[in-house]
Structures are given as structure tokens and as C-alpha cells.
mmCIF file as gemmi writes it, N, C-alpha and C atoms, coordinates in Angstrom:
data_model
loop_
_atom_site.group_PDB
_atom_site.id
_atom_site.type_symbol
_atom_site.label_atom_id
_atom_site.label_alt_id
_atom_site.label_comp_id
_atom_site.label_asym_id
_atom_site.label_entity_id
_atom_site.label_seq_id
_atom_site.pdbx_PDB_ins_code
_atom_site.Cartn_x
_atom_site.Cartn_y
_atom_site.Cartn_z
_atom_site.occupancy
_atom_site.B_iso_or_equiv
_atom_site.pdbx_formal_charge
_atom_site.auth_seq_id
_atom_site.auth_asym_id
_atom_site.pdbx_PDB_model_num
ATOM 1 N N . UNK Axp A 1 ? 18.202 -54.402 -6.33 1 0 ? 1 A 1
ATOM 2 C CA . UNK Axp A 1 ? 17.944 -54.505 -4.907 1 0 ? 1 A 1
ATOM 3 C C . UNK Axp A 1 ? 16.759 -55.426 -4.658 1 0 ? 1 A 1
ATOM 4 N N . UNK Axp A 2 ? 15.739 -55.181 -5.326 1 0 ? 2 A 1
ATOM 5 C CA . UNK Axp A 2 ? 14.491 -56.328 -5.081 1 0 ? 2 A 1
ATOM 6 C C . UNK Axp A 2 ? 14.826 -57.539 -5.708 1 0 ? 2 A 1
ATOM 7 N N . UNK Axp A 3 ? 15.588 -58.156 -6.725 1 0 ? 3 A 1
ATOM 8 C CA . UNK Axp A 3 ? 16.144 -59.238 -6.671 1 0 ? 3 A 1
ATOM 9 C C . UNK Axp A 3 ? 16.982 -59.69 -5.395 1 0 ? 3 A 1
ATOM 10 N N . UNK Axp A 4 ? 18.144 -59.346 -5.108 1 0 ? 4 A 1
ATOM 11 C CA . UNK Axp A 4 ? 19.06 -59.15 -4.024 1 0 ? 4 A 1
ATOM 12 C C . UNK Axp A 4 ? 17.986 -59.671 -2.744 1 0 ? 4 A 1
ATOM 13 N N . UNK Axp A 5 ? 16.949 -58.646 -2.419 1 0 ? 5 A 1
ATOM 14 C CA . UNK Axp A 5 ? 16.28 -58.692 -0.92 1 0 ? 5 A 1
ATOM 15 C C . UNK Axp A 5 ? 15.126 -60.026 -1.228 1 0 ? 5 A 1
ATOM 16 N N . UNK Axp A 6 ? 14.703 -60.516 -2.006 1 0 ? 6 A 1
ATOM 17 C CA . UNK Axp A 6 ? 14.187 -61.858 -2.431 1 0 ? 6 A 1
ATOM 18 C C . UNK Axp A 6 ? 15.082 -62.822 -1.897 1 0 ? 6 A 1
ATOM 19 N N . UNK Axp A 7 ? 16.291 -62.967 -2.395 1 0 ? 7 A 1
ATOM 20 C CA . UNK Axp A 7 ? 16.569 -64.048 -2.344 1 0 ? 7 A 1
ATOM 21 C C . UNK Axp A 7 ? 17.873 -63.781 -0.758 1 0 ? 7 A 1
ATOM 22 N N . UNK Axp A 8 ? 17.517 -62.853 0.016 1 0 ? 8 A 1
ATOM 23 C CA . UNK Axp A 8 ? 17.904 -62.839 0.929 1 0 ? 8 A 1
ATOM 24 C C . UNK Axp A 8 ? 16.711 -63.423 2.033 1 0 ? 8 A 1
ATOM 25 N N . UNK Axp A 9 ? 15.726 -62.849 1.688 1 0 ? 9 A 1
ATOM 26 C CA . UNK Axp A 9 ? 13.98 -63.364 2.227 1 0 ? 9 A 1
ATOM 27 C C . UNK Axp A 9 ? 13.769 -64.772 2.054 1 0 ? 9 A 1
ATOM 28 N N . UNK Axp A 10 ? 14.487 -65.547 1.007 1 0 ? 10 A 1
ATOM 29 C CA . UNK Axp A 10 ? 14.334 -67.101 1.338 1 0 ? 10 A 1
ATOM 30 C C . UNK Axp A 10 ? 15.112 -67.574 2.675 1 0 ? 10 A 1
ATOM 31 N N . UNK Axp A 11 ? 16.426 -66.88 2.82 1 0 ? 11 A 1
ATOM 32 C CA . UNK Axp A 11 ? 17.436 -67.49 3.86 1 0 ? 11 A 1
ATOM 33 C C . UNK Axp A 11 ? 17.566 -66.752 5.593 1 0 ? 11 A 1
ATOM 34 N N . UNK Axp A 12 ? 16.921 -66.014 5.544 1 0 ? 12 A 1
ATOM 35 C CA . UNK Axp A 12 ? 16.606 -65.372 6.886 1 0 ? 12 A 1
ATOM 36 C C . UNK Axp A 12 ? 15.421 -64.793 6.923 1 0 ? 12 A 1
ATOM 37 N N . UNK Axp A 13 ? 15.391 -64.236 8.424 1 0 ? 13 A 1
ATOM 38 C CA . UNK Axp A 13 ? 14.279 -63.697 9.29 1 0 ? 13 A 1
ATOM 39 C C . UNK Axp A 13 ? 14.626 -62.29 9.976 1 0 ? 13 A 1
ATOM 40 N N . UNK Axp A 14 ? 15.671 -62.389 9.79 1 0 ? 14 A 1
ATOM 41 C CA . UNK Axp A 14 ? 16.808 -61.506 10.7 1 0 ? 14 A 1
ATOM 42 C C . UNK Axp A 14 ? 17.581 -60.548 9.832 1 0 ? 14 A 1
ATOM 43 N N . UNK Axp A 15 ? 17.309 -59.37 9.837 1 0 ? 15 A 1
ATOM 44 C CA . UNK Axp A 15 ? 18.276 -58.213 9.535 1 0 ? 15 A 1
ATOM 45 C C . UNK Axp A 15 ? 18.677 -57.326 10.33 1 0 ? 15 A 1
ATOM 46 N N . UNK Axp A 16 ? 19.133 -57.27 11.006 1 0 ? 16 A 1
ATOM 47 C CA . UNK Axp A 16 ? 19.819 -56.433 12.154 1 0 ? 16 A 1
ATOM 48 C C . UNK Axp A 16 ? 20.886 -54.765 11.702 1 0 ? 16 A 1
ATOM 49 N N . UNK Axp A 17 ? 19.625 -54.007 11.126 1 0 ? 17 A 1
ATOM 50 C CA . UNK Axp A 17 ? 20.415 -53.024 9.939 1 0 ? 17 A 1
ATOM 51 C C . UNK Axp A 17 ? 19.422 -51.502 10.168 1 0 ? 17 A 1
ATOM 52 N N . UNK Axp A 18 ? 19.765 -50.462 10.456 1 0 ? 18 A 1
ATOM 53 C CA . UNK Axp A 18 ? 19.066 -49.484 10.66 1 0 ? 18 A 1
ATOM 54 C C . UNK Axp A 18 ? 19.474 -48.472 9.337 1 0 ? 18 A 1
ATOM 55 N N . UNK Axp A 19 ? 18.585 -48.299 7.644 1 0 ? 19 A 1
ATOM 56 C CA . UNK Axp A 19 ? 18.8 -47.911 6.977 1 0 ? 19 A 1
ATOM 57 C C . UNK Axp A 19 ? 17.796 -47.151 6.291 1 0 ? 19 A 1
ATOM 58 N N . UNK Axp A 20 ? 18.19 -45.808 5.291 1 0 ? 20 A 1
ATOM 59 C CA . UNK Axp A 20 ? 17.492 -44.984 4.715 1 0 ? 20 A 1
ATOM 60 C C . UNK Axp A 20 ? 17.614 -44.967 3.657 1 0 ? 20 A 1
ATOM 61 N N . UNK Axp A 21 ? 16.571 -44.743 3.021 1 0 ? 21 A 1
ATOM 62 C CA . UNK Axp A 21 ? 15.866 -44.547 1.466 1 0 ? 21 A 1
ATOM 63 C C . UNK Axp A 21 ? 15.102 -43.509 0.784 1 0 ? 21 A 1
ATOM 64 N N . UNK Axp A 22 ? 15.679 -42.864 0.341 1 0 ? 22 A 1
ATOM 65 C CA . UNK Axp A 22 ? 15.24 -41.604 -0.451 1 0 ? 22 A 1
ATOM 66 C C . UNK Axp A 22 ? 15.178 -41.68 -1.772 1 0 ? 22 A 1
ATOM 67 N N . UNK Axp A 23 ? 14.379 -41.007 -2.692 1 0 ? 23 A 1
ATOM 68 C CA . UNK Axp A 23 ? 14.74 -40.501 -4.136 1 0 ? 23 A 1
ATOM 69 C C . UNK Axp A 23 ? 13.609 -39.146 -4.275 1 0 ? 23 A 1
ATOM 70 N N . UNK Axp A 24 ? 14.205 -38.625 -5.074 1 0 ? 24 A 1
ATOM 71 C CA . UNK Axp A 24 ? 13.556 -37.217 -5.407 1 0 ? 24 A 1
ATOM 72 C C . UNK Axp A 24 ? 11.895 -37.591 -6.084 1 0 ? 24 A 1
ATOM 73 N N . UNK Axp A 25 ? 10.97 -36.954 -6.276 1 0 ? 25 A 1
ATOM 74 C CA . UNK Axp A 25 ? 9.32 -37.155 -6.488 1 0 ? 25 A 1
ATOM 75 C C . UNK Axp A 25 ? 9.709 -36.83 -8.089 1 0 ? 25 A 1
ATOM 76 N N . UNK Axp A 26 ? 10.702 -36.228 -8.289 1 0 ? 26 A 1
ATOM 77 C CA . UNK Axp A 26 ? 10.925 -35.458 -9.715 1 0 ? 26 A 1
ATOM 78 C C . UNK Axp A 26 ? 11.799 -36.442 -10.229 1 0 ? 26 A 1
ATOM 79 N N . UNK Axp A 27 ? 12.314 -37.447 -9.627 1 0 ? 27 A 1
ATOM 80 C CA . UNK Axp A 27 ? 13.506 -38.356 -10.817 1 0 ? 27 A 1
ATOM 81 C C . UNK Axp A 27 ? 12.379 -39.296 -12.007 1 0 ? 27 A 1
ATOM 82 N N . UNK Axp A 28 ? 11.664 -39.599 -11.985 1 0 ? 28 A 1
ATOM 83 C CA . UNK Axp A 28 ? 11.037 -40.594 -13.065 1 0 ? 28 A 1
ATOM 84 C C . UNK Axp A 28 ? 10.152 -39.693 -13.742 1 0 ? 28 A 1
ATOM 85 N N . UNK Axp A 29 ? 9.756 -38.135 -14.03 1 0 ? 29 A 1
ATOM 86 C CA . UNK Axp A 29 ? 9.705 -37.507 -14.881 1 0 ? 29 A 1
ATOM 87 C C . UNK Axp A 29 ? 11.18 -36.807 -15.745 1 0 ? 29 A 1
ATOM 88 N N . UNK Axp A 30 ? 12.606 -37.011 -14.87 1 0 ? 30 A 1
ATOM 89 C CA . UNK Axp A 30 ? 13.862 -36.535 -15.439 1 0 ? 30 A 1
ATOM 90 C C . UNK Axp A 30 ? 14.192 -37.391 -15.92 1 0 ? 30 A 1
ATOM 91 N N . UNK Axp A 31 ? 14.304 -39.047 -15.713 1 0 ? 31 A 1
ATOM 92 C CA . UNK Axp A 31 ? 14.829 -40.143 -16.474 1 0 ? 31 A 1
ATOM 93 C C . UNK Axp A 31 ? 13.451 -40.935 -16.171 1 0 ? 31 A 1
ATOM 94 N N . UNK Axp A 32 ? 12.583 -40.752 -17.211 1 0 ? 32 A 1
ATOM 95 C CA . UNK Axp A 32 ? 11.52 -41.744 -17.267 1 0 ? 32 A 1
ATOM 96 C C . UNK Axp A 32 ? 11.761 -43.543 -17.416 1 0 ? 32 A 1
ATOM 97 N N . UNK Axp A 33 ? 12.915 -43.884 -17.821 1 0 ? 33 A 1
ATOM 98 C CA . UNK Axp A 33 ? 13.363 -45.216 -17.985 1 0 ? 33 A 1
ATOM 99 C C . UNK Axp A 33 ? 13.889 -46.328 -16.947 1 0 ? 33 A 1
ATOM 100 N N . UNK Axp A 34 ? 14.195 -44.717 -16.363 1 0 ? 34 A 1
ATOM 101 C CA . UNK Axp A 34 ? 14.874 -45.186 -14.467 1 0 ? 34 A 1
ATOM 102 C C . UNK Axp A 34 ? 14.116 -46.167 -13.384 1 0 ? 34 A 1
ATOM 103 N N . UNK Axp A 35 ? 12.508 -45.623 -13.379 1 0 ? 35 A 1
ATOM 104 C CA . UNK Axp A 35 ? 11.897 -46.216 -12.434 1 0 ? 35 A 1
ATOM 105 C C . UNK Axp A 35 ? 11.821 -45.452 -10.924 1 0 ? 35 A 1
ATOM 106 N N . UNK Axp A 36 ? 12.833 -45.1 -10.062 1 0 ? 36 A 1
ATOM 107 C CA . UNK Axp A 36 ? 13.559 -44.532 -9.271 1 0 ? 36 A 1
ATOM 108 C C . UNK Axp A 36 ? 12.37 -44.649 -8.035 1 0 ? 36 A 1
ATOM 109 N N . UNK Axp A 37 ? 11.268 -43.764 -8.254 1 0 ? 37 A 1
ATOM 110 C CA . UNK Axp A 37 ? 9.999 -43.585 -7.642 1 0 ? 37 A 1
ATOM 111 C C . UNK Axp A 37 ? 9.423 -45.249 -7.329 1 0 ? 37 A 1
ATOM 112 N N . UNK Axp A 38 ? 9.369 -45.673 -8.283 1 0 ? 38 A 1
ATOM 113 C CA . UNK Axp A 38 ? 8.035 -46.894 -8.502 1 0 ? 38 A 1
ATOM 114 C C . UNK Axp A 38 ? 8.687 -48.309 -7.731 1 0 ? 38 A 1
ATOM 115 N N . UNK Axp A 39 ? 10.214 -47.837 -8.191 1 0 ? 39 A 1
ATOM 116 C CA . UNK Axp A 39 ? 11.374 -48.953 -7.677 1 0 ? 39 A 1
ATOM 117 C C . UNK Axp A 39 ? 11.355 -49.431 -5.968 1 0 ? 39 A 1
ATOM 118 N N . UNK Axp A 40 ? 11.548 -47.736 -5.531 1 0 ? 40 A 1
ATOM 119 C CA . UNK Axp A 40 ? 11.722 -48.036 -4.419 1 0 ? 40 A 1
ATOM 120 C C . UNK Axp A 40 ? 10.305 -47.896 -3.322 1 0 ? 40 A 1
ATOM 121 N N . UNK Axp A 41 ? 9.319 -47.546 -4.033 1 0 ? 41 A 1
ATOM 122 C CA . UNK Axp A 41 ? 8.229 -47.93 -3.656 1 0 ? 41 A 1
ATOM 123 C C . UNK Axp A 41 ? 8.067 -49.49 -3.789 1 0 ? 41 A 1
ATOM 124 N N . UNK Axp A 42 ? 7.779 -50.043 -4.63 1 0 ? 42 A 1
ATOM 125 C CA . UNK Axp A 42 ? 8.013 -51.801 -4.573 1 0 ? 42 A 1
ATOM 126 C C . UNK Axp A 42 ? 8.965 -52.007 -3.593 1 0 ? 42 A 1
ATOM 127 N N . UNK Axp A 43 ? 10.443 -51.64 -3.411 1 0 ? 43 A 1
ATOM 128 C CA . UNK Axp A 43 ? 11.351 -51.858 -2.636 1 0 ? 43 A 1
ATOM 129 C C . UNK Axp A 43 ? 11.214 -51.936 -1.056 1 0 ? 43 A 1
ATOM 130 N N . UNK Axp A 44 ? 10.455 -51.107 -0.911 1 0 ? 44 A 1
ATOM 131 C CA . UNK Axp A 44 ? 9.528 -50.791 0.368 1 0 ? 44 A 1
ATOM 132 C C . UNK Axp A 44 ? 8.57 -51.805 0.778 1 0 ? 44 A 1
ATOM 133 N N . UNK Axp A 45 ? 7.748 -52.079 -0.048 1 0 ? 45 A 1
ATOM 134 C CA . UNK Axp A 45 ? 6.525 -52.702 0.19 1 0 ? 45 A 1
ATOM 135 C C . UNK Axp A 45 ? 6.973 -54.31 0.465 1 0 ? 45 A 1
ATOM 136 N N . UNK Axp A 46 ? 7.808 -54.538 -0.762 1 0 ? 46 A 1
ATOM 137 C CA . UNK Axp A 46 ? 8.641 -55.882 -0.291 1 0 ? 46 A 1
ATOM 138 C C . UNK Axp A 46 ? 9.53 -56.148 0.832 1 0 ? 46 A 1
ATOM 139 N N . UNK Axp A 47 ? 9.893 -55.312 1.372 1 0 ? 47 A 1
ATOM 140 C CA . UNK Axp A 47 ? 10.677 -55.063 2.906 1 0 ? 47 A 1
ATOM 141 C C . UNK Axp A 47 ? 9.602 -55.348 3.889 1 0 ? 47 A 1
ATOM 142 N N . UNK Axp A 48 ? 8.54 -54.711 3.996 1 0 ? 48 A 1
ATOM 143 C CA . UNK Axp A 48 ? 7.236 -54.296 4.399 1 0 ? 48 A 1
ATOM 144 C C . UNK Axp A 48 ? 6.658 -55.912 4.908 1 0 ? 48 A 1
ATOM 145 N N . UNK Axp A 49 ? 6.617 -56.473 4.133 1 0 ? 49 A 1
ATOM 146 C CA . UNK Axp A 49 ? 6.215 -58.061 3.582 1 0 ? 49 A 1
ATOM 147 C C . UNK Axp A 49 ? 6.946 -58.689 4.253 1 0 ? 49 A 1
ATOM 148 N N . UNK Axp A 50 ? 7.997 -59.057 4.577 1 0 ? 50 A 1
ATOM 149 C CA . UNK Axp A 50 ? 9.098 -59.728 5.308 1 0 ? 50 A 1
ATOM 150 C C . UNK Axp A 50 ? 9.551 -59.824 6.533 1 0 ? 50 A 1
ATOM 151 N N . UNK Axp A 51 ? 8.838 -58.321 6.839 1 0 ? 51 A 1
ATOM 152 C CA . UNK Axp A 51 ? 8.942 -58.23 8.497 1 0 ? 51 A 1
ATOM 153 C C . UNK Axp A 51 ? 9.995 -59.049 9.095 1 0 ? 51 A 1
ATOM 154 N N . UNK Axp A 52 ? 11.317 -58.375 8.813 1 0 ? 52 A 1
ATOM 155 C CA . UNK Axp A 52 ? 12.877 -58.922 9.36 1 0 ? 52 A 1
ATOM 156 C C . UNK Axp A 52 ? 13.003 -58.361 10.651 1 0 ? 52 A 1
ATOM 157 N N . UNK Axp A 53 ? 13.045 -59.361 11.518 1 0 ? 53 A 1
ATOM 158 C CA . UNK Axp A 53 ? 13.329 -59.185 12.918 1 0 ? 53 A 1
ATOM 159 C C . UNK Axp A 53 ? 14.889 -57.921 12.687 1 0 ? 53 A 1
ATOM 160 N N . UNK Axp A 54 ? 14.921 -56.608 13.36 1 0 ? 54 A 1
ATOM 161 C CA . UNK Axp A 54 ? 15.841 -55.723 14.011 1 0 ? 54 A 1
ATOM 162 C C . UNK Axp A 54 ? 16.294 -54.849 12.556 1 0 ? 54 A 1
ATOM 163 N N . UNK Axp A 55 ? 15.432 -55.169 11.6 1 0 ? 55 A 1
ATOM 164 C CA . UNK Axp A 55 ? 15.022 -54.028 11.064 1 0 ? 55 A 1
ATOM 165 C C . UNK Axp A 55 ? 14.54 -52.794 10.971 1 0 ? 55 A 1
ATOM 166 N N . UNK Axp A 56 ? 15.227 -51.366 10.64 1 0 ? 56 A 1
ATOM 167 C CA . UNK Axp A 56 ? 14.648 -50.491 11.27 1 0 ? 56 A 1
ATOM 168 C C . UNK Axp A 56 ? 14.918 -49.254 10.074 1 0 ? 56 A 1
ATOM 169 N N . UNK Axp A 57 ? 14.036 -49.184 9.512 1 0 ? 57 A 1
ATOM 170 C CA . UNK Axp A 57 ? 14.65 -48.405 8.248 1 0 ? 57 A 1
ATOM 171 C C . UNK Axp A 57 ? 13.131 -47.289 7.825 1 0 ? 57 A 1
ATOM 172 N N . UNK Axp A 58 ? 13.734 -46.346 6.884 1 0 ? 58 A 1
ATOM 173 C CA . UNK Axp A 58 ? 13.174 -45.554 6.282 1 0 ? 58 A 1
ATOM 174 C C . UNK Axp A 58 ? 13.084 -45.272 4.951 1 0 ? 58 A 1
ATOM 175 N N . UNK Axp A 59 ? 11.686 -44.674 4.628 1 0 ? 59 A 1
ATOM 176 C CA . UNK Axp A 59 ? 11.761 -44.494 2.794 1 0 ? 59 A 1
ATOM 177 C C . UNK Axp A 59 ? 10.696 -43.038 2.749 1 0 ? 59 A 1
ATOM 178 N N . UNK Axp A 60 ? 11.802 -42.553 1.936 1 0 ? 60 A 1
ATOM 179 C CA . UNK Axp A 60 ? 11.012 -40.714 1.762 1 0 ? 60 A 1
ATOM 180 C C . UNK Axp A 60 ? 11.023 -41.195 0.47 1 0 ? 60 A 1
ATOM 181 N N . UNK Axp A 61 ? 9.795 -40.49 -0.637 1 0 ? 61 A 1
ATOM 182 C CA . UNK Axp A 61 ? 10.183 -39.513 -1.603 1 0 ? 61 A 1
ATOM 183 C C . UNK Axp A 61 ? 10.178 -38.412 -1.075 1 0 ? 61 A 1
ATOM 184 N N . UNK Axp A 62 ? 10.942 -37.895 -1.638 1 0 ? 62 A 1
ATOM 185 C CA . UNK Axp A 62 ? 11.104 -35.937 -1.169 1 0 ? 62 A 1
ATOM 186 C C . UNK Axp A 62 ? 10.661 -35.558 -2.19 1 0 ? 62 A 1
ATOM 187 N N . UNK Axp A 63 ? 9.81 -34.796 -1.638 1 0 ? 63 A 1
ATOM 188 C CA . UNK Axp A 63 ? 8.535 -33.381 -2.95 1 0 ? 63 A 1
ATOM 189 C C . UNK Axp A 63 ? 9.653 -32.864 -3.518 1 0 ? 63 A 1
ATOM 190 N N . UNK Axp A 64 ? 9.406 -32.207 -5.173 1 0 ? 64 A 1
ATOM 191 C CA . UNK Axp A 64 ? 9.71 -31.07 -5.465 1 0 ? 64 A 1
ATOM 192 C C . UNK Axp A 64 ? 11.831 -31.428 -5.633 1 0 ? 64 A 1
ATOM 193 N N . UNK Axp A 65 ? 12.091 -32.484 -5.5 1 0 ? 65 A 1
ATOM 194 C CA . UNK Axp A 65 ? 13.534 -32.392 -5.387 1 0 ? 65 A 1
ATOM 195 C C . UNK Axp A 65 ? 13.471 -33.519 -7.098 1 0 ? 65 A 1
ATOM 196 N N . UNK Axp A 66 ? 14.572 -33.54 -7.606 1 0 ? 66 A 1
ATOM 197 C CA . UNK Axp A 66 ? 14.351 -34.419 -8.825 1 0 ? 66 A 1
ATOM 198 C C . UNK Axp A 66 ? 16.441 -34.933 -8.321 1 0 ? 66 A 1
ATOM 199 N N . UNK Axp A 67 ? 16.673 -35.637 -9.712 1 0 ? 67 A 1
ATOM 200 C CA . UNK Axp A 67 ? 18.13 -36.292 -9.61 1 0 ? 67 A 1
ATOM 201 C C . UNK Axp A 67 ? 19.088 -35.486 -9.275 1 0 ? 67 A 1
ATOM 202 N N . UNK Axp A 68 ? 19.34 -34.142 -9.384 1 0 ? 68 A 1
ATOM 203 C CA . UNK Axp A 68 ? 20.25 -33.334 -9.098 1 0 ? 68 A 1
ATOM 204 C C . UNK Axp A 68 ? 19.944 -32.981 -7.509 1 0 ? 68 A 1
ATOM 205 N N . UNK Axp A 69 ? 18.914 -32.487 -6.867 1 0 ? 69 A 1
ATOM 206 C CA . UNK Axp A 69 ? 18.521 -31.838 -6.219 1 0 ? 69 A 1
ATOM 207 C C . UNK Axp A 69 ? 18.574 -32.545 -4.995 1 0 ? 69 A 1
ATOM 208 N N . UNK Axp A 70 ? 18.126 -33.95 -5.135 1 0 ? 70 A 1
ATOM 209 C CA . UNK Axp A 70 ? 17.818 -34.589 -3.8 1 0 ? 70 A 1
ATOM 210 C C . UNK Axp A 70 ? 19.073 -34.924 -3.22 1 0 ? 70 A 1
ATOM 211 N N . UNK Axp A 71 ? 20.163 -34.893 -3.649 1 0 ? 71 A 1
ATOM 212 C CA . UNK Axp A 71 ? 21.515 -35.189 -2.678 1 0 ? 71 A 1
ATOM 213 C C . UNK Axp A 71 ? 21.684 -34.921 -1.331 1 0 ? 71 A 1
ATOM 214 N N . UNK Axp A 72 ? 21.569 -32.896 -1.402 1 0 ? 72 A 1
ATOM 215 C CA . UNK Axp A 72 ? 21.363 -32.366 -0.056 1 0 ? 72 A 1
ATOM 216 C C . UNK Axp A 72 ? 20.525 -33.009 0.82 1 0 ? 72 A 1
ATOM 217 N N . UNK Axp A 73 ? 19.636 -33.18 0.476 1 0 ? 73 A 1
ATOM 218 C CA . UNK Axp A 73 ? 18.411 -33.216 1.186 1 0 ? 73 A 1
ATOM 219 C C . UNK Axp A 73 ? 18.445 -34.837 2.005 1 0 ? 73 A 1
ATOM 220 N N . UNK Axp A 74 ? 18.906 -35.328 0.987 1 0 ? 74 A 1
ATOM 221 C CA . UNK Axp A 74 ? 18.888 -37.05 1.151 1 0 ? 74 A 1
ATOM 222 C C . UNK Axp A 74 ? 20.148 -36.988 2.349 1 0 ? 74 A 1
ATOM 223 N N . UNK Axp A 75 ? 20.738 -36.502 2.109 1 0 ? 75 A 1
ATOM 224 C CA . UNK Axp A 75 ? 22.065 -36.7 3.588 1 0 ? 75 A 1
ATOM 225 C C . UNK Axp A 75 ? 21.774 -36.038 4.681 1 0 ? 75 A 1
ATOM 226 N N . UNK Axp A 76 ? 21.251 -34.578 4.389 1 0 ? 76 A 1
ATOM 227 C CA . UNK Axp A 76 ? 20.801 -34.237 5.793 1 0 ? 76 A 1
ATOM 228 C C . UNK Axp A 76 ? 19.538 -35.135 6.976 1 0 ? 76 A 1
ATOM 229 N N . UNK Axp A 77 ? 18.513 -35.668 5.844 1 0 ? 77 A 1
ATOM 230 C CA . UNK Axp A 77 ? 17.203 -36.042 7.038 1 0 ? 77 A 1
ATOM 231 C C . UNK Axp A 77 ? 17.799 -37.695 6.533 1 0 ? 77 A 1
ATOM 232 N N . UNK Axp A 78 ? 18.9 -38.149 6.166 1 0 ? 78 A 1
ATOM 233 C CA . UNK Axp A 78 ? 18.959 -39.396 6.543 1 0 ? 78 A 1
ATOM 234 C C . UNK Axp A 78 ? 20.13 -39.816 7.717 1 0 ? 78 A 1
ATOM 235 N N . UNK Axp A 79 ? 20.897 -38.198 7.801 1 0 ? 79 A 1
ATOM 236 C CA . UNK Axp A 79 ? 21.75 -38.326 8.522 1 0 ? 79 A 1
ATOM 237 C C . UNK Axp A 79 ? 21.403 -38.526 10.024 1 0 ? 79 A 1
ATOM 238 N N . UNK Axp A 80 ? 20.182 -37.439 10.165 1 0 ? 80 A 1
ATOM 239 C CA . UNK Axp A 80 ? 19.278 -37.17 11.437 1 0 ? 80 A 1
ATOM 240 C C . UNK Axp A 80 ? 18.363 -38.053 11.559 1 0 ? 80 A 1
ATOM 241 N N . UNK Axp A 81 ? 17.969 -39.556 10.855 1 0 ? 81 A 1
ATOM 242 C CA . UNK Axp A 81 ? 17.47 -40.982 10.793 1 0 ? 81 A 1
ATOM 243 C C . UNK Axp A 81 ? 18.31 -41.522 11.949 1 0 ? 81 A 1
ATOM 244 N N . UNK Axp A 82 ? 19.538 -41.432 11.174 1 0 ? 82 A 1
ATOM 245 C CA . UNK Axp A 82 ? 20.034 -42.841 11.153 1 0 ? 82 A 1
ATOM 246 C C . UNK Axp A 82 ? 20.85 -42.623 12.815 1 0 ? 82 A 1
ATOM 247 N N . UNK Axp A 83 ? 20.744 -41.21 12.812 1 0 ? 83 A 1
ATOM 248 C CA . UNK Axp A 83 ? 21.665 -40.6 14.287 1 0 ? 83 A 1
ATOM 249 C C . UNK Axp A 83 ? 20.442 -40.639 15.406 1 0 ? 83 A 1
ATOM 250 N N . UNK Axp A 84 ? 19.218 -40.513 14.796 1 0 ? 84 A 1
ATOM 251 C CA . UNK Axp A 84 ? 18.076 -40.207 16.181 1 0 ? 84 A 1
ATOM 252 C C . UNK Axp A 84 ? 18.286 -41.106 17.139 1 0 ? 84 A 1
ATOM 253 N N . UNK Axp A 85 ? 18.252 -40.072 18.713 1 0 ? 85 A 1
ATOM 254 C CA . UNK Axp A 85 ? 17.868 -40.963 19.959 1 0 ? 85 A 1
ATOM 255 C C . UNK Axp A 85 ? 16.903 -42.43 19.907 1 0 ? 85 A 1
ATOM 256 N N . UNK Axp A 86 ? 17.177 -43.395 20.284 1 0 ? 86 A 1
ATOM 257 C CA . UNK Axp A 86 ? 16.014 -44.604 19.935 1 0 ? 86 A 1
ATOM 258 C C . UNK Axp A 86 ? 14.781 -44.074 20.326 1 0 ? 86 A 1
ATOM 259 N N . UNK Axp A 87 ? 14.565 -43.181 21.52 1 0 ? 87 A 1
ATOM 260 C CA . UNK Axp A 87 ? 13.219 -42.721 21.9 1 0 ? 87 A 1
ATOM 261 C C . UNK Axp A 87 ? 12.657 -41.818 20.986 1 0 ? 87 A 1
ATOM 262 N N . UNK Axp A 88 ? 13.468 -41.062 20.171 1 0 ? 88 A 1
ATOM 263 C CA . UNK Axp A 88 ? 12.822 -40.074 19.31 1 0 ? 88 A 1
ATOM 264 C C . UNK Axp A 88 ? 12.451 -40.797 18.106 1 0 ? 88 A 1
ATOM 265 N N . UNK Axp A 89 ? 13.047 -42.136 18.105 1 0 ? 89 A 1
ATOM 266 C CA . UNK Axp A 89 ? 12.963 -42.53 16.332 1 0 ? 89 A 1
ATOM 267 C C . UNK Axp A 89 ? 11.492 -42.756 15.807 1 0 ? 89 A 1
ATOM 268 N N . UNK Axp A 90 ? 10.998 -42.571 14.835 1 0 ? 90 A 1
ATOM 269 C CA . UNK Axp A 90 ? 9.599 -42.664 13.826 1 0 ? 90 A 1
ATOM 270 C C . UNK Axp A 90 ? 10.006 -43.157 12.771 1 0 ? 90 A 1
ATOM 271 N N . UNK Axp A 91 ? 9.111 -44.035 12.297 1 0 ? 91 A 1
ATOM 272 C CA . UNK Axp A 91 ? 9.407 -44.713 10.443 1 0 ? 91 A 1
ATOM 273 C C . UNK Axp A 91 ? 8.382 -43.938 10.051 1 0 ? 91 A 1
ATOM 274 N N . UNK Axp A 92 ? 8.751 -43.344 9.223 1 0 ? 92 A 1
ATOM 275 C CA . UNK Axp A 92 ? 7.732 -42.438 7.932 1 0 ? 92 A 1
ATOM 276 C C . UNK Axp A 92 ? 7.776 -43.317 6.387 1 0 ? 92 A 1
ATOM 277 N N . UNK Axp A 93 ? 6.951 -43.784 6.174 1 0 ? 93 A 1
ATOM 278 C CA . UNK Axp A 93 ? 7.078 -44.174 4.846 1 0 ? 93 A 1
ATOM 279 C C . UNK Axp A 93 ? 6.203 -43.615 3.74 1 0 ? 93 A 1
ATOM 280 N N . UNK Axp A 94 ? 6.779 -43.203 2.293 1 0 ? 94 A 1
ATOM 281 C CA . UNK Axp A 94 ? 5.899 -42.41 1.392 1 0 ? 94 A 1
ATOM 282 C C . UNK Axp A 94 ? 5.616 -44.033 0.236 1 0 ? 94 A 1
């Protein structure tokens, strides 16, 4: 994905995409090789950096949830993201 969003960042300004990002706080002590945590923290920060016009997105780690666990969790508060009233919406980023 941070390859991918690089070389999308050379050719526009513009993302017109309202999207969510989760991973469990517990996946890169369950598969230490993964990254998962650190990934999409960089993943973030490089989004962050680019400031794409109609971009509108979110990034949790969720406490206490690891690779099995965060599924639930990841569909319910991304479901209630991606559905919020525009007046209610907040970006939380971890």
C-alpha cells in the first residue's frame, strides 16, 4: 500500500474516497514479521503528508484486540465511519 499510495502521490492531488483503517495493538507481537502496527502507522503518516483534496479517512489501532480478534470490532466502528451523518463525522487517528 505505501508503495501503491507513492506513486499515486506523484500523479494527483485528488482522492475523492471516504476510507477506514484498523489493525489490532496485539498483531505485531502475534506475527512479529508482519509489521501490521508500524505499517499502517507509516501508512497514515504518508496519507497525512499528501493532503489529497476529498479525502476523508480513518486509522484506529484497537487496544487489546490482536489478528483473530479485531475482525468484529474492525466492521462494526468502521461500519459506523464510513455510514456517519457528515455533521457527526470526526477523524481519530492512533
Amino acid at each position: 500500500m505505501i508503495k501503491a499510495e507513492e506513486k499515486l502521490a506523484a500523479s494527483t492531488k485528488a482522492l475523492p474516497a471516504r476510507v477506514y483503517f484498523s489493525v489490532g495493538a496485539l498483531e505485531e507481537d502475534q506475527l512479529p514479521t508482519r509489521h501490521m502496527v508500524s505499517n499502517l502507522q507509516a501508512f497514515s503518516a504518508q496519507l497525512k503528508t499528501h493532503n489529497y483534496q476529498g479525502l476523508d479517512y480513518e486509522t484506529l489501532i484497537l487496544e487489546k484486540e490482536d489478528h483473530l480478534s479485531v475482525f468484529p470490532s474492525t466492521v462494526s466502528k468502521g461500519l459506523r465511519y464510513l455510514y456517519a451523518p457528515p455533521e457527526t463525522r470526526t477523524v481519530h487517528e492512533n
